[in-house]
Biopython code that builds the backbone (N, CA, C, O; Angstrom):
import numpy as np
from Bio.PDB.StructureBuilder import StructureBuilder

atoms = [
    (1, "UNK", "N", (-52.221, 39.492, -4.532)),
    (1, "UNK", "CA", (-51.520, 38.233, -4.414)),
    (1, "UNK", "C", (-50.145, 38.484, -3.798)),
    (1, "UNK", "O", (-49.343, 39.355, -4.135)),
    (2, "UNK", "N", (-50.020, 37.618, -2.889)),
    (2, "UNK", "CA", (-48.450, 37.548, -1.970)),
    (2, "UNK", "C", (-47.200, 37.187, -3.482)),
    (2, "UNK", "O", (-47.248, 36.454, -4.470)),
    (3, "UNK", "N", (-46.067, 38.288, -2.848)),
    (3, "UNK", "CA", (-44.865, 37.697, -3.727)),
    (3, "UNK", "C", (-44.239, 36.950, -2.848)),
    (3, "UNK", "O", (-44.774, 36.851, -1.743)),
    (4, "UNK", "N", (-43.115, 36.320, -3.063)),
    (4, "UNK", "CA", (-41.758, 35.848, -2.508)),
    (4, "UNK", "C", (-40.070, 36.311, -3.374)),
    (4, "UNK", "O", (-39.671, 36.138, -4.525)),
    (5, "UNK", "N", (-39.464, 36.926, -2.186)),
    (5, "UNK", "CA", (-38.403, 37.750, -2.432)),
    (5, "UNK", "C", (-37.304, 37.026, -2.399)),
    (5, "UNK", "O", (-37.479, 36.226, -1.479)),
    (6, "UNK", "N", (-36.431, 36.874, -2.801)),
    (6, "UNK", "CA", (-35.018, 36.767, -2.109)),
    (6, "UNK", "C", (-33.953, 38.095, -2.319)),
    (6, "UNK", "O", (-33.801, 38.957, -3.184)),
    (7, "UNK", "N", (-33.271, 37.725, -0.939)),
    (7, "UNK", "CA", (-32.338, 39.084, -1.281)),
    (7, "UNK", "C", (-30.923, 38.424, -0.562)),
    (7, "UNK", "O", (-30.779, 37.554, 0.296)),
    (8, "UNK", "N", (-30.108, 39.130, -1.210)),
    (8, "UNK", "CA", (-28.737, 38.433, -1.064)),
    (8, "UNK", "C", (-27.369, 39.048, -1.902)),
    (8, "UNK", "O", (-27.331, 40.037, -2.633)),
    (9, "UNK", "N", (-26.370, 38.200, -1.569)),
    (9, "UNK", "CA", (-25.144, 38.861, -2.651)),
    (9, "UNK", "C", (-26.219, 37.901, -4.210)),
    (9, "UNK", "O", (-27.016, 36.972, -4.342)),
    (10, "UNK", "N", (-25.705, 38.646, -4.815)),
    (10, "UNK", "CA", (-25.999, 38.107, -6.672)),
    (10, "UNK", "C", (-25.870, 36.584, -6.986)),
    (10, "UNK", "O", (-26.560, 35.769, -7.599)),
    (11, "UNK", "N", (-24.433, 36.545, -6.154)),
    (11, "UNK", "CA", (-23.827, 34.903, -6.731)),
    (11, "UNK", "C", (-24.552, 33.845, -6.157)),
    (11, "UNK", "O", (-24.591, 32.695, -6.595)),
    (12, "UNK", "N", (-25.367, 34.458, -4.739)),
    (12, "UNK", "CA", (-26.398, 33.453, -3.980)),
    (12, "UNK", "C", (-27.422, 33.004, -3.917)),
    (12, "UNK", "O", (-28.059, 32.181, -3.259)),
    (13, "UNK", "N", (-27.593, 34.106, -5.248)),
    (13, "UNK", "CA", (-29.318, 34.367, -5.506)),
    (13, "UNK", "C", (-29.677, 34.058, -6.537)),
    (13, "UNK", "O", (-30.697, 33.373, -6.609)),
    (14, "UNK", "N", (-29.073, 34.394, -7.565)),
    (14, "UNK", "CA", (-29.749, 34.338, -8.905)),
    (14, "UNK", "C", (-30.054, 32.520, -9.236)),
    (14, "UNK", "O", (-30.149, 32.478, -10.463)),
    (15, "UNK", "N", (-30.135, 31.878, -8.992)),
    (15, "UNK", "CA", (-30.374, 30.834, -9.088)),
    (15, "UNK", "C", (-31.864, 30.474, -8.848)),
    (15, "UNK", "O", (-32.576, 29.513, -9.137)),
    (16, "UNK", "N", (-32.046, 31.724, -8.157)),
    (16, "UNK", "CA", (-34.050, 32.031, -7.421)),
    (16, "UNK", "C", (-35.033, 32.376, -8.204)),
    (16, "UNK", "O", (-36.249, 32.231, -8.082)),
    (17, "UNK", "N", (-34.246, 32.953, -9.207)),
    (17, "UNK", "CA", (-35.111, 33.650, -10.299)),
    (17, "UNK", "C", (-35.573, 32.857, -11.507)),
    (17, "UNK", "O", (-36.317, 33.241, -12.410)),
    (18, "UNK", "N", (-34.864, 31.420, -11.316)),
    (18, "UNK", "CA", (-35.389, 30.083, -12.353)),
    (18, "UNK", "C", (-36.777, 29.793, -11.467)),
    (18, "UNK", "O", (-37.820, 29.633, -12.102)),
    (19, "UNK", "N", (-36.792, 29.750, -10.554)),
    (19, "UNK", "CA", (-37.907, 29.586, -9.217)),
    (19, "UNK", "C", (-39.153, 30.158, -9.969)),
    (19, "UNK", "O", (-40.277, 29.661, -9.894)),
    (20, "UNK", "N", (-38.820, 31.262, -10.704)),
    (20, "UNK", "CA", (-39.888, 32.296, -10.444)),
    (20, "UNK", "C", (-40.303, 33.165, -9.356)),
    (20, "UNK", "O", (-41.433, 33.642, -9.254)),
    (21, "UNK", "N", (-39.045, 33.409, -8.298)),
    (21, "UNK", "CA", (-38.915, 34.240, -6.879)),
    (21, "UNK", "C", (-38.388, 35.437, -7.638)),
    (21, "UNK", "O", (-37.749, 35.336, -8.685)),
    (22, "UNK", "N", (-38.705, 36.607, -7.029)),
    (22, "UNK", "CA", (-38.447, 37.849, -7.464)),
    (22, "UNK", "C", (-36.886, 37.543, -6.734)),
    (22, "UNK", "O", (-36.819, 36.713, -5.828)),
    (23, "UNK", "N", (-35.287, 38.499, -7.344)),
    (23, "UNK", "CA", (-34.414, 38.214, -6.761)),
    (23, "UNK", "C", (-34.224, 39.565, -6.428)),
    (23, "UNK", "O", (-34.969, 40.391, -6.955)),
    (24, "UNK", "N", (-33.178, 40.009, -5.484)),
    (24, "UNK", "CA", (-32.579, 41.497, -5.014)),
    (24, "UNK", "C", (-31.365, 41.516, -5.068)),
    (24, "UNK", "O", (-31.130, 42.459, -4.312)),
    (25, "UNK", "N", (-30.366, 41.144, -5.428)),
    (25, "UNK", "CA", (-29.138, 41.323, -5.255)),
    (25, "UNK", "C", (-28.309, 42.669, -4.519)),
    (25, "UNK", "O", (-28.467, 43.710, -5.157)),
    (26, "UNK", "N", (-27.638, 42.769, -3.543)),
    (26, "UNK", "CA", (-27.044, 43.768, -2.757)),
    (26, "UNK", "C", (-25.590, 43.527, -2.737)),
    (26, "UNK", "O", (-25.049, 42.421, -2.758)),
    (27, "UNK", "N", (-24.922, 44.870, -2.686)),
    (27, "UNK", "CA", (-23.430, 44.823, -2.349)),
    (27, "UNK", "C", (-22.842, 45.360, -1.131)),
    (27, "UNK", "O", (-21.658, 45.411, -0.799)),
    (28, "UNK", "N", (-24.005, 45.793, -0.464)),
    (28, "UNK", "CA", (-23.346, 46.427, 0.909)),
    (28, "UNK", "C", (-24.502, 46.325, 1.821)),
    (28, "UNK", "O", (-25.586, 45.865, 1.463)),
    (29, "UNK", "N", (-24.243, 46.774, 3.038)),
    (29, "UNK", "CA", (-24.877, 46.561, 4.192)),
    (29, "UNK", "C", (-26.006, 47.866, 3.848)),
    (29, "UNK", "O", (-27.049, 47.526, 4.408)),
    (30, "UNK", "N", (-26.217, 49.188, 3.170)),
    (30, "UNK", "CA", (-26.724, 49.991, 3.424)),
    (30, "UNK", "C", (-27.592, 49.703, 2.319)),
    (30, "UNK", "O", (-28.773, 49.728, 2.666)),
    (31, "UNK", "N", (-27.380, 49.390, 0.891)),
    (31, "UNK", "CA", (-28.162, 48.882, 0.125)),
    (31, "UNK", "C", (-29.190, 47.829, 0.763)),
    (31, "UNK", "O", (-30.407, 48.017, 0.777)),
    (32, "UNK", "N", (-28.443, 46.506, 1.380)),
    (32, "UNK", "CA", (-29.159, 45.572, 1.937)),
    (32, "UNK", "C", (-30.183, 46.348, 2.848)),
    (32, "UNK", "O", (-31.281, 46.003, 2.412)),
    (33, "UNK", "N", (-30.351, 47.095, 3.743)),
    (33, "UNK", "CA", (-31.254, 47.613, 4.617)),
    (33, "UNK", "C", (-32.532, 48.468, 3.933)),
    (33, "UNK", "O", (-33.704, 48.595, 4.287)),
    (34, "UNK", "N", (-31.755, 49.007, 2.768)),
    (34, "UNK", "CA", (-33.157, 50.115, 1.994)),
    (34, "UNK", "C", (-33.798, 48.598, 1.326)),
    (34, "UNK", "O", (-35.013, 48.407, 1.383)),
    (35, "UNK", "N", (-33.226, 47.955, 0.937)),
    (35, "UNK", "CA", (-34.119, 46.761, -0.053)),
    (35, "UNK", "C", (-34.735, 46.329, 1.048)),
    (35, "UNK", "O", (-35.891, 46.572, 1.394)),
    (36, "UNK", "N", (-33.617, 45.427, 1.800)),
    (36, "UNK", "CA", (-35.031, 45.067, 3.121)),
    (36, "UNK", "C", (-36.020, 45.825, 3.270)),
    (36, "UNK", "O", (-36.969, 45.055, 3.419)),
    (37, "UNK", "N", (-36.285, 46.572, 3.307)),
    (37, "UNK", "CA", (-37.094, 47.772, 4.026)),
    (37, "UNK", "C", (-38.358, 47.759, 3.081)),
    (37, "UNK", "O", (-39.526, 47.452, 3.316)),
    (38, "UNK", "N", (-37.776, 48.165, 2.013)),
    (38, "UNK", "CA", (-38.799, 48.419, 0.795)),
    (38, "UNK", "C", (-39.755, 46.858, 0.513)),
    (38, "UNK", "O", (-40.984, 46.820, 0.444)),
    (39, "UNK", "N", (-38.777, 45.597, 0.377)),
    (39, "UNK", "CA", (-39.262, 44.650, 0.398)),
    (39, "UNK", "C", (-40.846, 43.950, 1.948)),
    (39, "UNK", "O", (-41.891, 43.307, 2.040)),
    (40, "UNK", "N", (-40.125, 44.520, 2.528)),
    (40, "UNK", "CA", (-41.043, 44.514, 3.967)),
    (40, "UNK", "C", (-42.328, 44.993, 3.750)),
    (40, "UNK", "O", (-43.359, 44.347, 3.933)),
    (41, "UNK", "N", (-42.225, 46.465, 3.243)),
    (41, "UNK", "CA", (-43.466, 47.080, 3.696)),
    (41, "UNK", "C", (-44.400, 47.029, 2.233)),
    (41, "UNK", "O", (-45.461, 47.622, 2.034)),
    (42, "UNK", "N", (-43.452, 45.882, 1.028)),
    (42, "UNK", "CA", (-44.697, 46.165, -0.110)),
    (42, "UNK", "C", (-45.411, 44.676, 0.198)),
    (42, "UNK", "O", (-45.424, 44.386, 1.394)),
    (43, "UNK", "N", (-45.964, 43.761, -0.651)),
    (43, "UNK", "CA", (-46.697, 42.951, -0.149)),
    (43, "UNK", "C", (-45.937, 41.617, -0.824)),
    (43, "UNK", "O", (-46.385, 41.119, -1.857)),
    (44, "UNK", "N", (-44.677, 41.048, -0.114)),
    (44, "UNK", "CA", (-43.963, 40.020, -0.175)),
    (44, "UNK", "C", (-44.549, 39.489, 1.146)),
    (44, "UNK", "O", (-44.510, 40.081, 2.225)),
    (45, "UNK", "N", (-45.208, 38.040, 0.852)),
    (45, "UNK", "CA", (-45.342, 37.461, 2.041)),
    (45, "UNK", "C", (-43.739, 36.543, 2.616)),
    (45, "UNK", "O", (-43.691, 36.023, 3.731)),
    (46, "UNK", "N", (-43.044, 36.517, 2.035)),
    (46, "UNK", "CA", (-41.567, 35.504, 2.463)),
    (46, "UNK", "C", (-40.701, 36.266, 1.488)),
    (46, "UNK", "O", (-40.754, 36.611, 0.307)),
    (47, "UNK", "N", (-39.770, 36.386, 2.655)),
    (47, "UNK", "CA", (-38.643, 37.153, 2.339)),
    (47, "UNK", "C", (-37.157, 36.234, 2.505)),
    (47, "UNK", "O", (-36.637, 36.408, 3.607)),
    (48, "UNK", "N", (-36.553, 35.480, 1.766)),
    (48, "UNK", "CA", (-35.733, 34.409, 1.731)),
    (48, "UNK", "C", (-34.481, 35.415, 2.340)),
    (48, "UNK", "O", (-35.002, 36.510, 2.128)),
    (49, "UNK", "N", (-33.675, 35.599, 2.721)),
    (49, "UNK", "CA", (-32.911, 36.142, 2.858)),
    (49, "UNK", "C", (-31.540, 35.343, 3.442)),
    (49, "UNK", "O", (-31.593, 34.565, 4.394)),
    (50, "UNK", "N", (-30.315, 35.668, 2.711)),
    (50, "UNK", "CA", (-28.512, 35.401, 2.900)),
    (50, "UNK", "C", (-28.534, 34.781, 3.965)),
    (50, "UNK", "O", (-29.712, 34.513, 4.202)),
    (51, "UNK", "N", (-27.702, 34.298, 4.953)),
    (51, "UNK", "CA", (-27.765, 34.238, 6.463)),
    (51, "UNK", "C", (-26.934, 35.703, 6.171)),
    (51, "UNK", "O", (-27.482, 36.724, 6.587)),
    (52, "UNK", "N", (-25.211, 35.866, 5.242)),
    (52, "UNK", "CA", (-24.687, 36.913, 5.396)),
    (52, "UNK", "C", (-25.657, 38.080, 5.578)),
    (52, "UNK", "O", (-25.986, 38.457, 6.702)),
    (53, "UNK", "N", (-26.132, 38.672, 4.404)),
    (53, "UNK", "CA", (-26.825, 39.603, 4.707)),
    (53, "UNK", "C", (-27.560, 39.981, 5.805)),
    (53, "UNK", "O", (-27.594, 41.149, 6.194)),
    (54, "UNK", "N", (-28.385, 38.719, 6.542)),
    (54, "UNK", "CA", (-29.038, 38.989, 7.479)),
    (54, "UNK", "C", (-28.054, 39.112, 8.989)),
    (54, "UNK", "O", (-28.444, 39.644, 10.029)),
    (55, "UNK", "N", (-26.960, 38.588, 8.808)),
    (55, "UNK", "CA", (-26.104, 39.154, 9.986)),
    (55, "UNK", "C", (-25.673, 40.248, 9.962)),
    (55, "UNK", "O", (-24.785, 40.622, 10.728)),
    (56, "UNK", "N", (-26.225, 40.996, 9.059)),
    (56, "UNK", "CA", (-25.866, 42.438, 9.016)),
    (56, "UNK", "C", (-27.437, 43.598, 9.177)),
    (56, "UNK", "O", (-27.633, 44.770, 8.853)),
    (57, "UNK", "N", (-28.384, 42.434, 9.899)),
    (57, "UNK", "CA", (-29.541, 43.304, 9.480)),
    (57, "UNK", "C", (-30.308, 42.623, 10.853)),
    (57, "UNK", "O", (-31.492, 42.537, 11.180)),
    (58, "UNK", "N", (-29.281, 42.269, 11.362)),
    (58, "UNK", "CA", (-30.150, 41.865, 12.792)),
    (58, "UNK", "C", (-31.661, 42.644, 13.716)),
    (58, "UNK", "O", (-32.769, 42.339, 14.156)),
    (59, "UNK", "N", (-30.764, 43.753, 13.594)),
    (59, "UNK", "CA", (-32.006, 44.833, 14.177)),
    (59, "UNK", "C", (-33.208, 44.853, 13.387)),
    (59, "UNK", "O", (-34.275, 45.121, 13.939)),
    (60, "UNK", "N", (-33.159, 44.625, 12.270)),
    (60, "UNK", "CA", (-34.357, 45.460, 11.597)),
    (60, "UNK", "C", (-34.856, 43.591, 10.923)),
    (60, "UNK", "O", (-35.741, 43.296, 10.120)),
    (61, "UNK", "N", (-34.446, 43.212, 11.228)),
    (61, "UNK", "CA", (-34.690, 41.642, 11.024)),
    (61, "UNK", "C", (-35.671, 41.139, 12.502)),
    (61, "UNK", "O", (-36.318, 40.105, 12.334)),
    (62, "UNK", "N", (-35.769, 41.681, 13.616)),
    (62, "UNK", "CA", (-35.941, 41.252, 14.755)),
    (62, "UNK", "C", (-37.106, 42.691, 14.908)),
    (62, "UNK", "O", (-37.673, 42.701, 16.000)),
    (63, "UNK", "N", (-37.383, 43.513, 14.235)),
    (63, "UNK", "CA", (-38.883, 44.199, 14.039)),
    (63, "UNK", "C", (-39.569, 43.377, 13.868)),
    (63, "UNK", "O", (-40.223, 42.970, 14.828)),
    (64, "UNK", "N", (-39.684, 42.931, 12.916)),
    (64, "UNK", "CA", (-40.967, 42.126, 12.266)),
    (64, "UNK", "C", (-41.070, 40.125, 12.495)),
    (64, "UNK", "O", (-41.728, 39.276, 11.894)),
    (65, "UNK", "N", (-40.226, 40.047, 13.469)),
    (65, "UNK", "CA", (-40.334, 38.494, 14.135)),
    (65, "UNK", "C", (-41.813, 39.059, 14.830)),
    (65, "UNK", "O", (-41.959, 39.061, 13.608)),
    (66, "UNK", "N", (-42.729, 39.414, 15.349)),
    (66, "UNK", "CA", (-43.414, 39.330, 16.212)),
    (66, "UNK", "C", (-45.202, 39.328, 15.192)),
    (66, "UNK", "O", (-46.314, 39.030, 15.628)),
    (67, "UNK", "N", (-44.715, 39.874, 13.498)),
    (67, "UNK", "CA", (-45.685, 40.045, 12.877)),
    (67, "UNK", "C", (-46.149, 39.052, 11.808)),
    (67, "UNK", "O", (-45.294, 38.281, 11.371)),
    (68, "UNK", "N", (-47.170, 38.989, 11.421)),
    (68, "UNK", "CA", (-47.766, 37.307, 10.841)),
    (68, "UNK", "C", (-46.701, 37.954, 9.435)),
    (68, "UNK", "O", (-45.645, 37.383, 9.162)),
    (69, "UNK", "N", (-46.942, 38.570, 9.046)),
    (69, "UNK", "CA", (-46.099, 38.793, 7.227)),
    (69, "UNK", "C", (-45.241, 39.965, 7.460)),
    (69, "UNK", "O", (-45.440, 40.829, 8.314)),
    (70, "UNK", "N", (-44.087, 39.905, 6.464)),
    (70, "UNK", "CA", (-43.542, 39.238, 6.016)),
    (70, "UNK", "C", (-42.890, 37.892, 6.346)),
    (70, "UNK", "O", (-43.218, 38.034, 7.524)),
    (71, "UNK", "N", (-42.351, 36.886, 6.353)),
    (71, "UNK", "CA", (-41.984, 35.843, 6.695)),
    (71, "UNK", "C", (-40.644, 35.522, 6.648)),
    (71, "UNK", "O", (-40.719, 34.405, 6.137)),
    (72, "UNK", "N", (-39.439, 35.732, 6.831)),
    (72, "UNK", "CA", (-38.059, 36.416, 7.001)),
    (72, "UNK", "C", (-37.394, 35.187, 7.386)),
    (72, "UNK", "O", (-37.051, 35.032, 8.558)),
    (73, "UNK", "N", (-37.136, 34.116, 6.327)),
    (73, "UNK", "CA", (-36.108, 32.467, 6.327)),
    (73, "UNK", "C", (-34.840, 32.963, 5.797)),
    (73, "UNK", "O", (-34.795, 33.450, 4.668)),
    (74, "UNK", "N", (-33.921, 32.880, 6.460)),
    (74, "UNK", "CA", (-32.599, 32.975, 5.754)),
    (74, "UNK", "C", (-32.037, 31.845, 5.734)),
    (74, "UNK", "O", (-32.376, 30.917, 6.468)),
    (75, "UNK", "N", (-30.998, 31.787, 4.785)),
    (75, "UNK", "CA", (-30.969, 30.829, 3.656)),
    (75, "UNK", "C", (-29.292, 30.651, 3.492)),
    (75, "UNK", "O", (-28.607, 31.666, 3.618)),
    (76, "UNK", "N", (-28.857, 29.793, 3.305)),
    (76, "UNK", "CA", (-27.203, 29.831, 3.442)),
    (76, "UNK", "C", (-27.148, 30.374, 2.032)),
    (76, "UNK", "O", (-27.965, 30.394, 1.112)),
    (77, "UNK", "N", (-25.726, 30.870, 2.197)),
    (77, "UNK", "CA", (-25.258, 31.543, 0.311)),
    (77, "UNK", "C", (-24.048, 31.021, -0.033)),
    (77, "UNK", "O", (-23.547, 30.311, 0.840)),
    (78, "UNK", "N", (-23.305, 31.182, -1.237)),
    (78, "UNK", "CA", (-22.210, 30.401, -1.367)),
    (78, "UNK", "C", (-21.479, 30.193, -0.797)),
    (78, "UNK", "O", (-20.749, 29.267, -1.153)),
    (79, "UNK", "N", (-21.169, 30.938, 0.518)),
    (79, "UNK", "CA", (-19.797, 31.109, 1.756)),
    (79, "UNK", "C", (-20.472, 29.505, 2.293)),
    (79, "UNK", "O", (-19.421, 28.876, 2.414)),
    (80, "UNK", "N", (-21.275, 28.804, 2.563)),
    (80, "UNK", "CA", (-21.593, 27.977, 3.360)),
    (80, "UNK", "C", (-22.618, 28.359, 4.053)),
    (80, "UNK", "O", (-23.160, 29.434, 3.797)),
    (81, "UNK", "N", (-23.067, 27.536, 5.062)),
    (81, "UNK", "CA", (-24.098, 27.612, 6.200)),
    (81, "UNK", "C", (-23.497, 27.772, 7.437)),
    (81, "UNK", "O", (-22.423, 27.196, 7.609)),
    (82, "UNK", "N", (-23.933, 28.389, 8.269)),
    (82, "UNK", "CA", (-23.658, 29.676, 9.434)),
    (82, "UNK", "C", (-24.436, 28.990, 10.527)),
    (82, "UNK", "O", (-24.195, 29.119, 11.728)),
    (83, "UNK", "N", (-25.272, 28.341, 10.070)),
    (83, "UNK", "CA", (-26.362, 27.616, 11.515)),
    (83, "UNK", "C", (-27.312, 28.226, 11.784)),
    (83, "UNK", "O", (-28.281, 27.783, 12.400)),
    (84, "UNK", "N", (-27.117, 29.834, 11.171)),
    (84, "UNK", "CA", (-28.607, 31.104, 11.933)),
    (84, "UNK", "C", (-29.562, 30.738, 11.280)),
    (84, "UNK", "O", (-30.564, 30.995, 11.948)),
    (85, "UNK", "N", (-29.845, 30.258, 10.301)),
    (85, "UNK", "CA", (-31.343, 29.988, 9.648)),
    (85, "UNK", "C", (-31.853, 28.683, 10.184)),
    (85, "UNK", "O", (-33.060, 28.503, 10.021)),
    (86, "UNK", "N", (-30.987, 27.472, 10.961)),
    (86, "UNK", "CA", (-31.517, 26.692, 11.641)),
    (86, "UNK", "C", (-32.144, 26.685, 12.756)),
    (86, "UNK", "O", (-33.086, 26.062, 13.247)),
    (87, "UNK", "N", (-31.017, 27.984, 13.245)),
    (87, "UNK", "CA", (-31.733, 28.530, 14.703)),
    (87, "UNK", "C", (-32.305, 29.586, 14.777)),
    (87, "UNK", "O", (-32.135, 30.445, 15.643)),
    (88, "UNK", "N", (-33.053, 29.616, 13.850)),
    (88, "UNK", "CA", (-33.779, 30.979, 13.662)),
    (88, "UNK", "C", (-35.535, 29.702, 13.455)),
    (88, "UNK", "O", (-36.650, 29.888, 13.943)),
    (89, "UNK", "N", (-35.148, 28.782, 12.755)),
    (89, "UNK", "CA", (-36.418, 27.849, 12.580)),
    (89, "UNK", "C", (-36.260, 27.543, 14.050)),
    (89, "UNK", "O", (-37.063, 28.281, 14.621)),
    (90, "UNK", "N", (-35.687, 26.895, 14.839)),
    (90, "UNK", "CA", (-35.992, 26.213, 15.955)),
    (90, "UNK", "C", (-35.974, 27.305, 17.351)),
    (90, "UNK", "O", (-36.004, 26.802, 18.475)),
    (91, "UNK", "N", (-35.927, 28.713, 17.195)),
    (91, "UNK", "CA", (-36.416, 29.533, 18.246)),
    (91, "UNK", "C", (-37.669, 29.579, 17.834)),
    (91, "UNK", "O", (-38.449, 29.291, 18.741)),
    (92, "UNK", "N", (-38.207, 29.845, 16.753)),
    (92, "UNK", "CA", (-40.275, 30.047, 16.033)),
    (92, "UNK", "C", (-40.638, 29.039, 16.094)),
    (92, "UNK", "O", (-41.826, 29.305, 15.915)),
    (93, "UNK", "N", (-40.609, 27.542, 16.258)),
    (93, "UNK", "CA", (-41.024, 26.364, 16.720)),
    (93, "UNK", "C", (-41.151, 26.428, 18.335)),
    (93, "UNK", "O", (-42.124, 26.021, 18.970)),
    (94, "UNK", "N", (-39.876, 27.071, 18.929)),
    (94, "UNK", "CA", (-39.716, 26.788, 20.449)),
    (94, "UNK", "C", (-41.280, 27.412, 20.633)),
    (94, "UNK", "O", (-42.316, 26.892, 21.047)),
    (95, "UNK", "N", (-40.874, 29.178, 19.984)),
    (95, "UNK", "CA", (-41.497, 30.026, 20.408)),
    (95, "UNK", "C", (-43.182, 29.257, 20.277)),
    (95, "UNK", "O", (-43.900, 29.482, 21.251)),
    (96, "UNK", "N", (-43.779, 28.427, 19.186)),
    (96, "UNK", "CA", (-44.821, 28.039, 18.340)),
    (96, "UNK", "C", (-45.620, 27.374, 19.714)),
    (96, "UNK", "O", (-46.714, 27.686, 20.185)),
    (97, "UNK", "N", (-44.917, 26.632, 20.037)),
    (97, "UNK", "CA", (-45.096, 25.239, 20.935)),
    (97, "UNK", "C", (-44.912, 25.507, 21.871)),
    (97, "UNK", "O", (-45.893, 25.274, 22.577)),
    (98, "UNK", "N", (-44.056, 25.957, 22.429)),
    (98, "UNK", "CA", (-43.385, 25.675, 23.792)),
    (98, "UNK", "C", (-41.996, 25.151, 23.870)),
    (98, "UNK", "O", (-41.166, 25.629, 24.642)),
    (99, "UNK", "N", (-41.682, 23.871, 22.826)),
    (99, "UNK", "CA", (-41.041, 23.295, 23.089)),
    (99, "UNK", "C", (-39.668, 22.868, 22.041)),
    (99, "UNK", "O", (-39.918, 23.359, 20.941)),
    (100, "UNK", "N", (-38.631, 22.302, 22.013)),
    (100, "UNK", "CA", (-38.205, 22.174, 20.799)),
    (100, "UNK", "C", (-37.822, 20.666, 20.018)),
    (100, "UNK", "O", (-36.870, 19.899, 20.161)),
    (101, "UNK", "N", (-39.015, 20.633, 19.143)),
    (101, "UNK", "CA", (-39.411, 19.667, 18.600)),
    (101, "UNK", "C", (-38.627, 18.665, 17.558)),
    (101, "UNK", "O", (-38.801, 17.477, 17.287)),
    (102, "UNK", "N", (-37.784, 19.552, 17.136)),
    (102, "UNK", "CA", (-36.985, 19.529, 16.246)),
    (102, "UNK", "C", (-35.405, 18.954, 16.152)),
    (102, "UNK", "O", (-34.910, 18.179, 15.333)),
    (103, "UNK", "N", (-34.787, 19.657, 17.349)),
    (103, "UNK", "CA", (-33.461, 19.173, 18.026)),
    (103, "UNK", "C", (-33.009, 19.151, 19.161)),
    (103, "UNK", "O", (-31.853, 19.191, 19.582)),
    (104, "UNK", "N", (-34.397, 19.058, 19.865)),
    (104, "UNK", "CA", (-33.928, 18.419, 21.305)),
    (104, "UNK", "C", (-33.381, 17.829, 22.115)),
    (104, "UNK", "O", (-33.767, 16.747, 21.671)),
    (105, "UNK", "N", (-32.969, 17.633, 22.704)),
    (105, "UNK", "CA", (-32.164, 17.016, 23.244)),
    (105, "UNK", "C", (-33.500, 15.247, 24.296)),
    (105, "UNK", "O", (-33.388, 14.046, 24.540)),
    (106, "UNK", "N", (-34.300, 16.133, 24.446)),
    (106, "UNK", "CA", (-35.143, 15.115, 24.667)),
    (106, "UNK", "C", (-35.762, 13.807, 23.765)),
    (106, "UNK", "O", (-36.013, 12.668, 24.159)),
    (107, "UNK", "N", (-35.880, 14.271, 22.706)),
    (107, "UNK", "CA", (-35.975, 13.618, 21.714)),
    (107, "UNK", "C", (-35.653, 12.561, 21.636)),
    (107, "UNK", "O", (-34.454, 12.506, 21.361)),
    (108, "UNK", "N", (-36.388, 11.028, 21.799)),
    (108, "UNK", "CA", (-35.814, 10.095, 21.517)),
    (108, "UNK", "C", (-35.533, 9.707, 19.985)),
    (108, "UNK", "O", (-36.221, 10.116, 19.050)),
    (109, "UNK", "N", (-34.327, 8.785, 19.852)),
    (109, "UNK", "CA", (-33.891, 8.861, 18.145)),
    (109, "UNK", "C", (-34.678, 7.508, 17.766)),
    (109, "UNK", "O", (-34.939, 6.524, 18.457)),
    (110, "UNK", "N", (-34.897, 7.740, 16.732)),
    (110, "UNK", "CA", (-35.813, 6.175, 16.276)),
    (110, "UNK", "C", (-35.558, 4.967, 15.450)),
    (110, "UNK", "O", (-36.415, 4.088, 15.362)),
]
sb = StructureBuilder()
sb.init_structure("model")
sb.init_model(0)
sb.init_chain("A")
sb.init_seg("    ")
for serial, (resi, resn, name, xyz) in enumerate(atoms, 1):
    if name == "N":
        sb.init_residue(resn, " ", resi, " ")
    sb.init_atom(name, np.array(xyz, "f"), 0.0, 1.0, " ", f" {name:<3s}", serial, name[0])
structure = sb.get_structure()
């Protein structure tokens, strides 16, 4: 059976674990990369992840865009929202479709 992870600073996360989401809490960029890592290759199908954290994990965040699982949504944390998890949904839609469905500019408003 697929888990679902989150990983993040503590103060962003633990709120995940009422969810029933496994949580990870990290304090640095090098911690964040071994958890990523470990989290990746055991059998978490969605991996919620910081936007912070994940701006620190770009590279190894951009391995596994091309593979059906893990599933890698980042998620704003207490600092606010950053915009990368919006545009991280609307490049995998572009990419899905073709097109962007979502906030186009074509888009008529209704």
């Amino acid at each position: 059976m697929y888990k679902i992870a989150v990983l993040g600073a503590y103060d962003s996360i633990y709120g995940f674990a009422a969810l029933g989401l496994d949580t990870y809490p990290v304090k640095d960029e090098e911690q964040a990369l071994k958890t990523f890592r470990q989290l990746a290759e055991d059998s978490y199908a969605v991996i919620y992840i910081t936007e912070a954290v994940a701006a620190q994990l770009l590279e190894e965040i951009e391995k596994y865009r091309e593979q059906f699982l893990p599933a890698i949504i980042r998620i704003p944390g207490i600092t606010g929202n950053t915009g990368a998890g919006i545009e991280g949904i609307k490049k995998s839609v572009e990419k899905a479709i073709g097109s962007d469905i979502l906030f186009g500019e074509n888009v008529e408003s209704r």
